[in-house]
N, C-alpha and C positions, 0 to 999 in steps of 0.2 A: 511237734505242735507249733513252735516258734517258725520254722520256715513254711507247714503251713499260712499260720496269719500273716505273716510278708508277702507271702503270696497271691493272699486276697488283696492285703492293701496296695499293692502294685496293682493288680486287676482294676479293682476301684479307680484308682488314680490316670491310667491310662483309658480307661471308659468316660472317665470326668471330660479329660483332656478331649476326646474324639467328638463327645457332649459341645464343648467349648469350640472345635473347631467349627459344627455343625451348625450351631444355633441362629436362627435368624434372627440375623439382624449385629450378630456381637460376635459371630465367629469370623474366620480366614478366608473360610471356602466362601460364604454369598459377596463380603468385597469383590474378590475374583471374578464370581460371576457376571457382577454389574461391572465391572472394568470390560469385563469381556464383551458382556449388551454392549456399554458405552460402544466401544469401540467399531463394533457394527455397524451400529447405529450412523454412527459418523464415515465408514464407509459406504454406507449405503447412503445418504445425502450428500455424499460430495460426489458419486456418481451420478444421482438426479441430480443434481446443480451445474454438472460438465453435460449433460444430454439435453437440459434445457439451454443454458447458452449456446451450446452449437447449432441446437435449433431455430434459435432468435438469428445466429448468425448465419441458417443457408447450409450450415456440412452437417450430412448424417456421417456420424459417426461409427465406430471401428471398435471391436474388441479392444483392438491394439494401442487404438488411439485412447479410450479409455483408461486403458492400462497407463501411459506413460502419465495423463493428468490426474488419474488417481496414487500414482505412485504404486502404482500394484502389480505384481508379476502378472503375467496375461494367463492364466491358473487362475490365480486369485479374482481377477476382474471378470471372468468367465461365470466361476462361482456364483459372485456375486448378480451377475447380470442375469443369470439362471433363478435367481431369488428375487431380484426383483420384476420378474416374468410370470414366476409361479402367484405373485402378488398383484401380477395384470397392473404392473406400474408400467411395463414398457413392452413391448412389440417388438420380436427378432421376427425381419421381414428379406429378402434375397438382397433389396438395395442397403442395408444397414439396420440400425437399432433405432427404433421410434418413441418417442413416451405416449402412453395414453395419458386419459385426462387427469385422471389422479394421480400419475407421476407426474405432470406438467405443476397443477399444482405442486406438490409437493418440490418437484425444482425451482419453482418461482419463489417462493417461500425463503429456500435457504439461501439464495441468490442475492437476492431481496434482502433477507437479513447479513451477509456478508458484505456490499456495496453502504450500506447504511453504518454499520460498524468500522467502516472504513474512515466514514467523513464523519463518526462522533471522535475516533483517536486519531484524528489530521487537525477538529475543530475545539475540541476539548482536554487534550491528554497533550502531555511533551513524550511522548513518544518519538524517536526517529521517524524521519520518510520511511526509509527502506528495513520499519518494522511493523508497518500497518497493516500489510496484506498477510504477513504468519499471525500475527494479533486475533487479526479478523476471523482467518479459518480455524483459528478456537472458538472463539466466542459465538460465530452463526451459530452452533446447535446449542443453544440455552433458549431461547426467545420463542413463545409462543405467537402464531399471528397478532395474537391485542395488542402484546409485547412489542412487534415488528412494528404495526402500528403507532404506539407511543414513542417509540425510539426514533420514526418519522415527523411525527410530529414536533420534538422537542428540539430536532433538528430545524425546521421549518419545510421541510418536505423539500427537501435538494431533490432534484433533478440528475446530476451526476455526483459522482464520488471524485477525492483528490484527484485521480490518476485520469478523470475525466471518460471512466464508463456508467452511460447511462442504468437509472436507478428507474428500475420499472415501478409502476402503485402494485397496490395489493391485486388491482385485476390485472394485470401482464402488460401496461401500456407502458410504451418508454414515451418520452419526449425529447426532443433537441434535433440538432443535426446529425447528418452519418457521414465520419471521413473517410476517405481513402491511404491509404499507406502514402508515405513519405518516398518510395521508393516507384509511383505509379502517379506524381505529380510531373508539372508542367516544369521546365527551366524558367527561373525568373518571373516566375507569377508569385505577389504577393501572397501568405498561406499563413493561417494561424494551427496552432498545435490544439488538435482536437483530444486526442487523448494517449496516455504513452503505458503500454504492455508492461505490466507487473513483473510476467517471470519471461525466462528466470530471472533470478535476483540479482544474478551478475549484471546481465544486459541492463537491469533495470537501475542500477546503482551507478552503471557509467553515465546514464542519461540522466540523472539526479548530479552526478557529480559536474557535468557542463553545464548546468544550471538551467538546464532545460525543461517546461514545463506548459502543464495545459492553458490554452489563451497567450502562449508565445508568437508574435507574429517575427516568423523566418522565413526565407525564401531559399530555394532550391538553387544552388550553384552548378553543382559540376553532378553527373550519375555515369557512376562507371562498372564493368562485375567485380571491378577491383575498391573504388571506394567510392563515397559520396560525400560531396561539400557542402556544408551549411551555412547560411549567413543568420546569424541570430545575435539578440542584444549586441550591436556593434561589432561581435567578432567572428568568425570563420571556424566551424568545426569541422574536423574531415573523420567518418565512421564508416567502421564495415558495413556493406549492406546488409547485412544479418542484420546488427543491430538499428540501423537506420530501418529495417518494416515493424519495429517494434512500433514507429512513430506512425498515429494517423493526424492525418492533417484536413482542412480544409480550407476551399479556397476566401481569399480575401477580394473587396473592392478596390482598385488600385488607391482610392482617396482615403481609405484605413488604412494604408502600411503606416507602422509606426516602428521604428530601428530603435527598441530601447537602450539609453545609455546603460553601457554593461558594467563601467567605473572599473575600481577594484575593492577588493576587500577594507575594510576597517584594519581591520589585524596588519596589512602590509605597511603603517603610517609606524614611521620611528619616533620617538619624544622628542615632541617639542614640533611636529608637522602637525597638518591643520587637514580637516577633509570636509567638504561638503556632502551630506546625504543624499545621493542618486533613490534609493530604493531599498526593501528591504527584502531578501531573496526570499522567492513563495514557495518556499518546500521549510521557510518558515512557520510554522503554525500553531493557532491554540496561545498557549496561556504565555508562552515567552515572547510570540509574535504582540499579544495584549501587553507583555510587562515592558518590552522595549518602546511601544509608543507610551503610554504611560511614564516612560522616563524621559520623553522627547525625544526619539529617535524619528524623527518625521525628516519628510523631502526637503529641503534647504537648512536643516539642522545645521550647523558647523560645528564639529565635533575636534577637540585638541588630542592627539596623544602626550598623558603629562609624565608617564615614569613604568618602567617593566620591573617585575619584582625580580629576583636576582637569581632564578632558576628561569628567567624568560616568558611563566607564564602564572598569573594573570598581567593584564596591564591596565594602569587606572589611565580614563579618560574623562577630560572636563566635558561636560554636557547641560549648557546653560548654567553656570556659575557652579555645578553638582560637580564631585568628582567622584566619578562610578569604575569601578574593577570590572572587566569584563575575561571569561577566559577566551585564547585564542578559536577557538570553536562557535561562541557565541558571535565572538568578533568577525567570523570568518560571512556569516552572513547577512551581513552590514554592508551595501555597498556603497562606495564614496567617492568625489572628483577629488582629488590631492587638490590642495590649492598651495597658489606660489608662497616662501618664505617672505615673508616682509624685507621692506629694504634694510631696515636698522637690523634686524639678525641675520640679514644676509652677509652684510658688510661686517 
């Protein structure tokens, strides 16, 4: 009798459990399922959102090419493109993959809301540079059109994102100029930086790291299949041409070149050196670019290095009678003319 009722009450308890796994809304298994929508979901918009851009830009597109900007085996991208076929979002036609109207929408959409999401965490977040664009392809599939809309709005309806690609409206219009690669300009014609290619990240972190950015006026040195020379803020870069087409450019009126002073860093002044503020690097942004002028960090500032803590990093600096700690990183995008020692501490 006794192993019996164990018996049952096992039964019980493992029907309870199966109960619990099932249940909507409170079991295991529907989390899963909606992990698994989610996830679709999100492959399937980031292939409308690669089939609309390439559209806007002139290439039909490729299984293949798909595949590598969705990050998805060419299997997977295939699937997928077979599902969004069967949904009359796109047209497999003999010259490539087409969107119809309501994939077009719908890529416009997530597009649209990636580029916008770009310049609220460039203009509102301390977020890194070269974490705005993985930021962003999370957060596009949250926002509904109103959404998109309001997130344009509060922005003031930018025209272009940080990285300087144009921000279509809600109907598909872009605005602004259209550059040419950096690698298909003129030697020595005046050119400003129209906008610099996000991925990959590597490319895009070197060009972040020369302090190179959109509204940069540079001019075209040297093009070779081996390298290419840049004259920008005052100094000379030399980049593989790989990296160098990430760059589009456009051209300038000879009467706007302007050779911005490039300085050096804040961070490179030893205590007791003096620097005048040249500028503040524009892959500064949002709320530290707000707190540093806020502290007088403006163009003719004279800023003192007064003392480095005794591990090297923070260092305080006098800033209008203040004396503020900065770590080397904040310092780092500070730029400043060293100015001369005075005669009496020189002597």
């Amino acid at each position: 009798m006794i192993p019996l009722m164990i018996g049952l009450i096992v039964g019980v308890v493992v029907a309870l459990g199966v109960v619990g796994l099932l249940w909507p809304g409170r079991g295991i298994v529907p989390p899963w399922r909606r992990a698994t929508r989610t996830a679709e979901r999100v492959r399937v918009e980031d292939t409308l959102k690669h089939l609309y851009d390439s559209e806007v830009n002139g290439v039909v597109p490729s299984i293949q090419s798909v595949a590598g900007a969705v990050r998805l085996s060419v299997d997977e991208a295939a699937e997928v493109l077979q599902g969004l076929q069967s949904r009359r979002l796109i047209a497999m036609e003999r010259d490539g993959i087409h969107l119809t109207a309501s994939g077009r929408e719908m890529g416009l959409h997530v597009l649209r809301a990636h580029r916008l999401w770009e310049s609220y965490l460039a203009d509102q977040t301390g977020f890194p540079e070269v974490e705005w664009h993985g930021r962003a392809d999370d957060l596009e599939h949250g926002l509904s059109p109103v959404e998109v809309d309001a997130l344009s709005a509060r922005l003031q309806h930018p025209i272009r994102d940080p990285h300087g690609d144009p921000i279509p409206t809600a109907e598909g219009e872009f605005s602004g100029l259209r550059g040419v690669p950096l690698t298909s300009a003129s030697l020595d014609q005046p050119l400003s930086i129209l906008h610099l290619e996000d991925e990959p990240k590597a490319v895009y972190a070197e060009l972040v790291a020369l302090g190179l950015h959109p509204g940069m006026s540079v001019r075209l040195v040297e093009i070779s299949p081996h390298r290419v020379r840049l004259a920008a803020g005052g100094a000379e870069h030399v980049l593989d041409p790989l990296v160098a087409t990430s760059i589009s450019v456009t051209p300038l009126a000879q009467g706007k070149w302007i050779d911005e002073p490039v300085g050096e860093p804040l961070s490179a002044l030893r205590p007791g050196e003096e620097g005048r503020v040249l500028s503040i690097s524009r892959r500064c942004r949002g709320p530290e670019r707000r707190r540093f002028m806020d502290l007088g960090v403006l163009p003719g500032t004279v800023i003192r290095a007064e003392m480095r803590s005794p591990n090297g990093d923070p260092t305080a600096y006098r800033i209008r009678d203040a004396l503020i700690a900065f770590r080397a990183e904040q310092a780092e995008v500070i730029r400043v003319q060293r100015l001369p020692a005075p005669a009496a501490a020189a002597a």
